[in-house]
C-alpha positions in Angstrom: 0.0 0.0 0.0 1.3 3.5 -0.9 1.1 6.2 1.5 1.9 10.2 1.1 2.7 11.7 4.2 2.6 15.6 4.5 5.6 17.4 5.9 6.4 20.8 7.7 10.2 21.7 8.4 11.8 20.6 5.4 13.8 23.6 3.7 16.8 22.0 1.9 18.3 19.0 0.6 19.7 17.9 3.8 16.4 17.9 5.5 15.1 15.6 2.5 18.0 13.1 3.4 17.3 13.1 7.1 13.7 12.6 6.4 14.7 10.0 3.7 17.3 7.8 6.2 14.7 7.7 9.0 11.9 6.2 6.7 14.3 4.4 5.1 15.5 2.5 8.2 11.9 1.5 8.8 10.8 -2.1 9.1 7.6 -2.4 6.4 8.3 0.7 4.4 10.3 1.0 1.2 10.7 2.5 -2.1 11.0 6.3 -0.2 10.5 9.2 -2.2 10.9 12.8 -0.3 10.2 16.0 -2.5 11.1 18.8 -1.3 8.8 21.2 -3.5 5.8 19.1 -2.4 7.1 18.8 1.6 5.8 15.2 1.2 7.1 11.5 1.0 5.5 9.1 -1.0 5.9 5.5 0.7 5.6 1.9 0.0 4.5 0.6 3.7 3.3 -3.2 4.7 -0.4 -3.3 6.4 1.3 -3.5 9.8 3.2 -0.5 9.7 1.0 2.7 11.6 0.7 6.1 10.8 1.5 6.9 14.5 4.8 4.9 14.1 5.7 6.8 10.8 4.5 10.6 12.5 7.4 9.5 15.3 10.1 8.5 13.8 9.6 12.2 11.5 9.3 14.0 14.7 12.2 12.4 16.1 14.3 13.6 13.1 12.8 17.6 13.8 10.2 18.0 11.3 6.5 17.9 11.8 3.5 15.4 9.8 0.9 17.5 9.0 -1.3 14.8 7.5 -0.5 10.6 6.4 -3.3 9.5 3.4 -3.5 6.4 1.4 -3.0 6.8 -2.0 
C-alpha cells in the first residue's frame, strides 16, 4: 500500500536526506520518495506499519506530519 505523508520543516536537501534515512530505516516501508517542493514523502509501507509509528520517527528527526493519506 502507498502512502503520502505531508511534511512541515523541510527547507533543503539535507532535511530531505534526514527525512529519507529515518523512513528508510523502517521495518515495512520502502521504495521512499521525499520532495522537497511538495514537503511530502510518497511511501511503500506493509499493512502492519502505523501512521503513529511513521508521524514519530519524522518528529524524532525535527520536522513535523501535517497529515498521512493512502493513495
Amino acid at each position: 500500500m502507498a502512502k503520502k505523508i505531508l511534511i512541515e520543516g523541510m527547507s533543503c536537501g539535507h532535511c530531505v536526506n534526514h527525512v529519507t534515512e529515518a523512513l528508510n530505516e523502517m521495518a515495512g516501508v520502502s521504495n521512499v520518495k521525499v520532495d522537497l517542493d511538495t514537503k511530502s514523502a510518497v511511501i511503500d509501507v506493509t499493512s502492519d506499519v502505523k501512521d503513529e509509528d511513521l508521524k514519530a520517527v519524522i518528529d524524532e528527526v525535527g520536522y513535523e506530519v501535517v497529515g498521512i493519506e493512502e493513495i
